[in-house]
C-alpha positions in Angstrom: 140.8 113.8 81.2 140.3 110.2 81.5 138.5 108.7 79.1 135.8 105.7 78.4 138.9 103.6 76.9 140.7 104.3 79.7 138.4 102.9 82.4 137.5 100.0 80.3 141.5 99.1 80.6 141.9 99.8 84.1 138.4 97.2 84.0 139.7 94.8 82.7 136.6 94.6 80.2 136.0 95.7 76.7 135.1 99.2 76.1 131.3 98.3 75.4 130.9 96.7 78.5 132.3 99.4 80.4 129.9 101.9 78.1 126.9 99.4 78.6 127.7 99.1 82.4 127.4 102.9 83.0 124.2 103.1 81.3 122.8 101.0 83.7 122.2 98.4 81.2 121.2 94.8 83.2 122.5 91.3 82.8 125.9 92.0 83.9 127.6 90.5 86.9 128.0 92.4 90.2 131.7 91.5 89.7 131.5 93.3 86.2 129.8 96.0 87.5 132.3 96.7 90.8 135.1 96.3 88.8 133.7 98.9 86.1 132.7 101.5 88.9 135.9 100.8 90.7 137.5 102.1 87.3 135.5 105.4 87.4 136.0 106.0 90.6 139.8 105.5 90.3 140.6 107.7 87.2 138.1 110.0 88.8 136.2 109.6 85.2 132.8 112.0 83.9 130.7 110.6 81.2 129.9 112.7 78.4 126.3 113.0 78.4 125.7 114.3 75.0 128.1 111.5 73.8 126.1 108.8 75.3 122.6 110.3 74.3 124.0 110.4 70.4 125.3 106.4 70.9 122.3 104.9 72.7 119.3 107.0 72.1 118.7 107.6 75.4 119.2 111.0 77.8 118.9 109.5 81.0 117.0 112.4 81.8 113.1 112.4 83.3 111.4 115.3 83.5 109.2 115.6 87.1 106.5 117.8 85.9 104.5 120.1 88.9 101.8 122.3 87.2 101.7 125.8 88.7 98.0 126.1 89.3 96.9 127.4 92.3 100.1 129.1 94.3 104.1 128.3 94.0 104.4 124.4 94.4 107.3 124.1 96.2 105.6 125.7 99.8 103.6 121.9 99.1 105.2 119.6 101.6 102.9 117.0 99.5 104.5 117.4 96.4 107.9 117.4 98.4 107.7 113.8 99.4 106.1 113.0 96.1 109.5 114.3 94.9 111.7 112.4 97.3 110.1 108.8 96.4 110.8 110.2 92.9 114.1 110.8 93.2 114.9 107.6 95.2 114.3 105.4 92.6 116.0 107.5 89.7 119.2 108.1 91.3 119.0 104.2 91.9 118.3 103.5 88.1 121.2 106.1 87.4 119.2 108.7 85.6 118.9 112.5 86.7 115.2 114.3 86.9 114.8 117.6 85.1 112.3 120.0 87.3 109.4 121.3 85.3 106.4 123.5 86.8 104.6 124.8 83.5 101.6 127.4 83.7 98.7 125.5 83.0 95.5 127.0 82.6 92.1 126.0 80.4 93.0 128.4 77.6 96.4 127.2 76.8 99.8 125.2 77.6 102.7 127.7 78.9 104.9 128.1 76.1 108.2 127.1 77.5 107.3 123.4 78.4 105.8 122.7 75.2 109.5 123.3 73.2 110.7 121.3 76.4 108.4 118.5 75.4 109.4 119.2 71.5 113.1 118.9 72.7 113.9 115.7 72.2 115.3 115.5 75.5 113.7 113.2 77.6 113.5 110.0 77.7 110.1 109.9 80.0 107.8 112.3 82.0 106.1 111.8 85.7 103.7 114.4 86.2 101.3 115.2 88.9 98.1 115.5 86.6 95.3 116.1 88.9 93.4 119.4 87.4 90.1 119.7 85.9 91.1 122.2 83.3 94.2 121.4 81.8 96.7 118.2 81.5 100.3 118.3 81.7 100.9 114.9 80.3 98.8 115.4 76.8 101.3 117.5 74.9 103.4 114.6 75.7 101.2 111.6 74.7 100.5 113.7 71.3 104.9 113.6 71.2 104.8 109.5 72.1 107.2 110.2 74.9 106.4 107.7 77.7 105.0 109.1 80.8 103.3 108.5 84.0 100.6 110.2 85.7 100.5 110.9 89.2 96.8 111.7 89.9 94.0 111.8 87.2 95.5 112.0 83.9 94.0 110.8 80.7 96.6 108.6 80.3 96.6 104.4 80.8 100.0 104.9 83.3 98.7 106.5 86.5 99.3 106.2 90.4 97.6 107.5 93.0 96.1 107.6 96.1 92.1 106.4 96.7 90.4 109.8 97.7 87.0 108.3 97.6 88.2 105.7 100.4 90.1 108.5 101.8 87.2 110.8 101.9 84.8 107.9 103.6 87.4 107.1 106.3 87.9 110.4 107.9 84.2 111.1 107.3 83.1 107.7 109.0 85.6 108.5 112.0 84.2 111.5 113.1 80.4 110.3 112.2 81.5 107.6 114.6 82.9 109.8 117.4 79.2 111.3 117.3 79.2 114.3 115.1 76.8 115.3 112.9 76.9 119.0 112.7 80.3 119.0 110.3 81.6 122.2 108.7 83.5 121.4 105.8 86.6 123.1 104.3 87.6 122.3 100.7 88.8 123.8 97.1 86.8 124.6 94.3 85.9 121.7 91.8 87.9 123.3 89.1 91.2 122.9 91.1 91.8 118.9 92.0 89.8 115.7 91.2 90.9 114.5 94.3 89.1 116.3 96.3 85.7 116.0 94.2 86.4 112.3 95.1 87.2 113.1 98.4 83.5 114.6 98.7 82.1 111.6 97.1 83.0 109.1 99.8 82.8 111.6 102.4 79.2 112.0 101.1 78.7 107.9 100.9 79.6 108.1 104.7 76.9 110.7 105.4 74.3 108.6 103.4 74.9 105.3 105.8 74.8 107.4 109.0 71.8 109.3 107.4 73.2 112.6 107.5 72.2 114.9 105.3 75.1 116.1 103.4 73.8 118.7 101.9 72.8 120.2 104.4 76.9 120.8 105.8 78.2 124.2 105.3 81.0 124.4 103.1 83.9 127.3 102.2 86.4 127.0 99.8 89.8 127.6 100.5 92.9 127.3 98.3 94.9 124.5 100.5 96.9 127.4 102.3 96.9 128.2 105.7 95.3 131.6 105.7 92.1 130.4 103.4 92.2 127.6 106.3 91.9 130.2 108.8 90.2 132.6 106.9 87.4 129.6 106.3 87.2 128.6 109.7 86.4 131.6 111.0 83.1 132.0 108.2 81.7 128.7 109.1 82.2 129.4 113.1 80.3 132.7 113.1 77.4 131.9 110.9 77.0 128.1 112.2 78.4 128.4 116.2 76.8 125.0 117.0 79.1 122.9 114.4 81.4 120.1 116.4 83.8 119.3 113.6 85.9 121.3 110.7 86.8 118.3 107.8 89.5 120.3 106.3 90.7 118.8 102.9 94.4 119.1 103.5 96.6 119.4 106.6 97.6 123.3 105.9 94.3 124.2 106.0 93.5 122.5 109.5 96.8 124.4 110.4 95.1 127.1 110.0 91.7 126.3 110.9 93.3 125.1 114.2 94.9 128.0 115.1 92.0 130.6 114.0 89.7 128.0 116.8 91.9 128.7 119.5 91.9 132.7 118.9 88.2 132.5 118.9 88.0 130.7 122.4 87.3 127.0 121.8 89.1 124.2 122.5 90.7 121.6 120.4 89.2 118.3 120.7 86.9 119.3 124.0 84.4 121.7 121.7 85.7 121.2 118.4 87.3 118.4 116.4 89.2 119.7 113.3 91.1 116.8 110.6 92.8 117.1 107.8 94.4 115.2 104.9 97.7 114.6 103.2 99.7 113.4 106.7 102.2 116.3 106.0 105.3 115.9 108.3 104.2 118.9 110.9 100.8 117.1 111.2 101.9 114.6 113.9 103.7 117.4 115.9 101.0 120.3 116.0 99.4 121.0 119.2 97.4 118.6 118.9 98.8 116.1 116.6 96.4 116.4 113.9 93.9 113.9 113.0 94.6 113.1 109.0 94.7 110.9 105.9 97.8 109.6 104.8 98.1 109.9 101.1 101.6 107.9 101.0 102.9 110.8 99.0 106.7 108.9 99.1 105.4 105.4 97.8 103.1 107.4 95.2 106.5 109.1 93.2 108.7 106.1 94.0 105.6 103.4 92.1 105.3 106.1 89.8 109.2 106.2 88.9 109.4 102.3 88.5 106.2 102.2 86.4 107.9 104.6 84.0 110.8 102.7 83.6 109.2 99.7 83.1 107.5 101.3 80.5 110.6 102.3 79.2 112.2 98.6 79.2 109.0 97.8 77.0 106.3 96.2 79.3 102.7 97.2 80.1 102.5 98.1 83.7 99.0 98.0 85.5 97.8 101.7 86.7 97.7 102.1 90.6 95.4 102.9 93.4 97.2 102.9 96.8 94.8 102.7 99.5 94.6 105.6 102.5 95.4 105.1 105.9 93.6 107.1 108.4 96.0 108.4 111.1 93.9 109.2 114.5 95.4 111.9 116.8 94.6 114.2 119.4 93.0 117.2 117.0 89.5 114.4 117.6 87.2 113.4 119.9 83.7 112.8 121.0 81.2 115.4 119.8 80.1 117.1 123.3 79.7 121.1 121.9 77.8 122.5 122.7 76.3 120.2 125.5 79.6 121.2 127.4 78.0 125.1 127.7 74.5 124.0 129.2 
């Protein structure tokens, strides 16, 4: 098999450029570079992971942590696109992402990610860390490996998304389409702090229209679409004159929307339903659903860079990305139930 010498010959350069210039190490030319990768791709050359790990200290490996909290993470098309801005931006830097989706849960850490964490193997972490009882990223911190929140993590490194704005946008638009009788489906408090913030600024919105909040029914779901259905269906029997379902992510609305139509009423004529997260089915539902666009992409691919700037020593700011409400046919004026008079 061809080895590091050997591409460093065919190169032209010396055999520590050539091992510097795979590592994706900067301040080389573009000519040094193509002439380098020209080499590999020649002699049709593999690098020897463990080789490089032992000479420069680094893996090039980043774990992507998803907690399994509340149901298998990968039926999230969320987290999927948090995942694809993810790995963008580490296939660019040339380093590969190790999968992780540890049992969290208040009482302890699953077993199996804390010896991944005790490894030695990583050179950084990203983790979505949005859960009231447990943190992915502490066991980490308490190692000193770099790491990144994506969400509410303890930690000083953090992306995400403004619920609170996101909350008081889709709240304000359908306060301002004219409805006040709003059934709301969400998760319990113990599963995201997004959504408490969500509530907060949906609640800021109420205040200013004076709307009394408290006074909107509420059923938890647990971001499916069958608790979307299954909620929809509670709050349409026991409160037949509500004119809205705020549903606190997209797969719920799926469902809420669908469990409407079976029970007769029409989607936006009687009832406006939204949801949140801007999935990719949203804008193609019958009809296009009425959402908050959490920018899931942008949020792993700022996440990524802010962990390797970390890694090149600086001090990156945290950041907020703000919402952008995406209005679609799933919303209109609130005329239910003056339309049955």
């Amino acid at each position: 098999m061809p080895t590091l010498e050997d591409v460093s010959k065919r190169a032209g350069v010396s055999t520590a450029t050539a091992s510097k210039v795979l590592s994706n190490t900067p301040y080389f030319t573009d000519e040094t570079r193509q002439k380098v990768m020209q080499a590999v791709k020649e002699l049709g050359y593999i690098p020897n992971l463990a080789a490089r790990a032992l000479s420069t200290g680094k893996t090039h490996i980043i774990a992507v942590v998803f907690p399994y909290v509340y149901e298998a993470i990968f039926t999230d098309p969320n987290v999927m696109h948090i995942l694809a801005g993810i790995e963008t931006e580490c296939t660019s830097r040339g380093y590969n992402i190790l999968l992780s989706t540890p049992n969290l849960s208040a009482n302890e850490v699953d077993h199996h990610y804390l010896q991944l964490i005790q490894s030695g193997y990583l050179d950084g972490i990203l983790a979505i860390d949005a859960y009231p009882e447990a943190s992915a990223l502490e066991p980490a911190q308490a190692k000193g490996i770099p790491s990144v929140a994506i969400g509410y993590g303890t930690t000083d490194h953090y992306v995400r998304h403004n619920d609170r704005a996101g909350g008081r946008a889709i709240g304000e638009h359908l306060l301002a389409l004219g409805h006040t009788q709003i059934g709301i489906i969400d998760v319990p408090e113990v599963m995201n702090y997004g959504v408490q913030e969500r509530l907060i600024g949906l609640r800021t919105a109420c205040v200013e229209a004076n709307i009394d909040f408290e006074a909107l029914p509420i059923r938890h779901g647990d971001w499916s679409t069958a608790s979307g259905a299954k909620c929809a269906a509670e709050l349409l029997t026991t409160h037949p004159d509500l004119t809205a379902l705020l549903c606190m992510n997209d797969r719920m609305a799926m469902g809420a929307i669908q469990q409407t139509r079976e029970m007769g009423r029409d989607i936006p004529g009687d009832l406006s339903i939204t949801g949140y997260d801007d999935i990719p089915t949203a804008a193609f539902l019958v009809p296009p659903l009425t959402t908050v666009s959490q920018r899931a992409p942008e949020q792993g691919q700022v996440a990524a860079r802010m962990l390797f700037d970390i890694l090149d020593g600086g001090k990156p700011d945290p950041v907020e990305l703000p919402p952008q409400l995406m209005v679609r046919q799933s919303s209109g004026p609130a005329t239910w139930p003056l339309n049955t008079m």
